[in-house]
C-alpha positions in Angstrom: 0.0 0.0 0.0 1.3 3.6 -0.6 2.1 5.4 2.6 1.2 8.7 0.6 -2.4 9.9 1.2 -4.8 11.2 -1.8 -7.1 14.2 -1.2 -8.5 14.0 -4.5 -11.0 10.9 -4.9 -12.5 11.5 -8.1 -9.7 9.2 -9.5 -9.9 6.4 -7.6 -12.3 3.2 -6.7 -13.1 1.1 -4.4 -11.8 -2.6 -4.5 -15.9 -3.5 -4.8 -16.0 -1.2 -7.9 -12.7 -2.7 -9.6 -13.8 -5.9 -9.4 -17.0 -5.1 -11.2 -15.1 -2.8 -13.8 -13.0 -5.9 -14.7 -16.3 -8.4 -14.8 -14.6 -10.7 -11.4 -16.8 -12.7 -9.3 -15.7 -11.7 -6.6 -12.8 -9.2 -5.2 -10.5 -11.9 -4.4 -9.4 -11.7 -7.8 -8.5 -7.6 -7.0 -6.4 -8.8 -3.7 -5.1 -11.7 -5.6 -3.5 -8.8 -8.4 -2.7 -6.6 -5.7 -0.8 -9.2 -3.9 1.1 -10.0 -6.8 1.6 -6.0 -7.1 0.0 -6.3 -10.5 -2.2 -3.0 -8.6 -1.3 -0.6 -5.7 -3.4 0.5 -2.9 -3.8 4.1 -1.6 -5.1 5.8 1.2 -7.8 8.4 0.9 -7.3 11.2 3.9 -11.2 11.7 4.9 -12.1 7.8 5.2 -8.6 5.4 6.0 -9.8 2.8 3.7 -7.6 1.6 0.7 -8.9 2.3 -2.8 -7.3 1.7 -6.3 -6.4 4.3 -9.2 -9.0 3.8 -12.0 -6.6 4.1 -14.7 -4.2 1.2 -13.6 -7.3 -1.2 -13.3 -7.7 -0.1 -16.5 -4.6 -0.6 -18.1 -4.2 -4.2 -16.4 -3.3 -5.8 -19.7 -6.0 -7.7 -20.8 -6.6 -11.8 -21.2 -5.2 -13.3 -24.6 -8.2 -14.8 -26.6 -7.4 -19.2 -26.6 -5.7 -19.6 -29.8 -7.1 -20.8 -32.5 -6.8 -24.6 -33.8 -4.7 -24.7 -36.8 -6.5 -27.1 -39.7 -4.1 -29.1 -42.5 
């Protein structure tokens, strides 16, 4: 987690609203990626809970499609 705290919230979400942005089940999928710092977690001043930038949940690089069988 960043020690830095963020006045501005407008640019970040909650770990609830990152795991619907990203279409998870549940958010152990967001503390599985933060856990393998694939996402950071900051500090919002007014409420001491941890909430992620929007734009590196949306820049996590996205799932390759399966690849496609190859036909002789």
């Amino acid at each position: 987690m960043s020690k830095k705290n963020i006045n501005d919230s407008t640019e970040y979400i909650s770990k609830r609203q990152a795991t619907l942005l990203l279409g998870f089940k549940n958010s152990r999928s967001i503390a599985e990626l933060i856990k393998q710092k694939y996402l950071k977690t900051y500090m919002i001043d007014s409420s001491k809970r941890e909430v992620l930038k929007k734009e590196e949940v949306l820049v996590l690089p996205q799932q390759n499609p399966p690849p496609k069988s190859i036909k002789q």
